[in-house]
C-alpha positions, 0 to 999 in steps of 0.5 A: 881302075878305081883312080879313074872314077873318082872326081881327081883323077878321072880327067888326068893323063893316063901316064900320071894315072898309072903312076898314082896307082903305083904309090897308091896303098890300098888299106882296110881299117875296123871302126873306131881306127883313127887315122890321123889326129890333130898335131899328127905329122899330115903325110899322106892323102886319103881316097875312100874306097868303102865305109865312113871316116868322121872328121871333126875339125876345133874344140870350142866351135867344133864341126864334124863331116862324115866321109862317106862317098865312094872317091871322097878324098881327106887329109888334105893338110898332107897336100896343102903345105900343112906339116900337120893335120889339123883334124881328127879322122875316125872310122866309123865302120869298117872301111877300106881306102887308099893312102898316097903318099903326099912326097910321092904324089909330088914327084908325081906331079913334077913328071906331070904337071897339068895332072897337077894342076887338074888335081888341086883345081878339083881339090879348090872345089871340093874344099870350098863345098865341104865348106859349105857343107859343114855351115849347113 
């Protein structure tokens, strides 16, 4: 199962695993689909399946990061408390992914709480190295 492979989901119970893989929506994009903008409603989660997404963050500092690891997660804003994205994501070849639902995961999560915690420690991480990955 794809959900097991990836950084989040690869340590959760598999009942809240199983659930995941119930909302999750697997979706094939051309390049130059953007995703998302700035300003968008931020209502859904993004796993990477295959491809490349461009995410640019700013206007007068801008910063770019390239999605391109298979599991690599983005639209965090949906998971973080934000209404809205505060980025832009772009395909840049064709690409396949996964959207989730952030109402969905929620409800997921209440059902299964140490999933939960599980998945935004490893959201922290993977934040806070993107980060730094981005000032390099």
């Amino acid at each position: 199962m794809f959900l097991t492979k990836t950084d989040f989901f690869k340590d959760m119970k598999e009942g809240a695993i199983h659930e995941i893989s119930e909302i999750a929506v697997e979706e094939s994009h051309d390049a130059g689909v953007r995703l998302f903008a700035p300003g968008d409603p931020a209502n859904d989660f993004f796993l990477l399946v295959e491809g490349s997404v461009r995410i640019s963050i700013g206007k007068s500092n801008h910063k770019e990061y390239v999605v391109q690891n298979v599991g690599e997660a983005f639209g965090w804003s949906s998971v973080v408390g934000n209404e809205v994205y505060t980025a832009d994501a772009i395909c840049m070849v064709p690409t396949k992914l996964l959207r989730i639902s952030k109402t969905d995961l929620e409800k997921v999560f209440e059902n299964h709480e140490r999933s939960g915690r599980q998945f935004y420690l490893t959201l922290a991480r993977q934040l806070g190295k993107r980060l730094v990955d981005m000032h390099k």
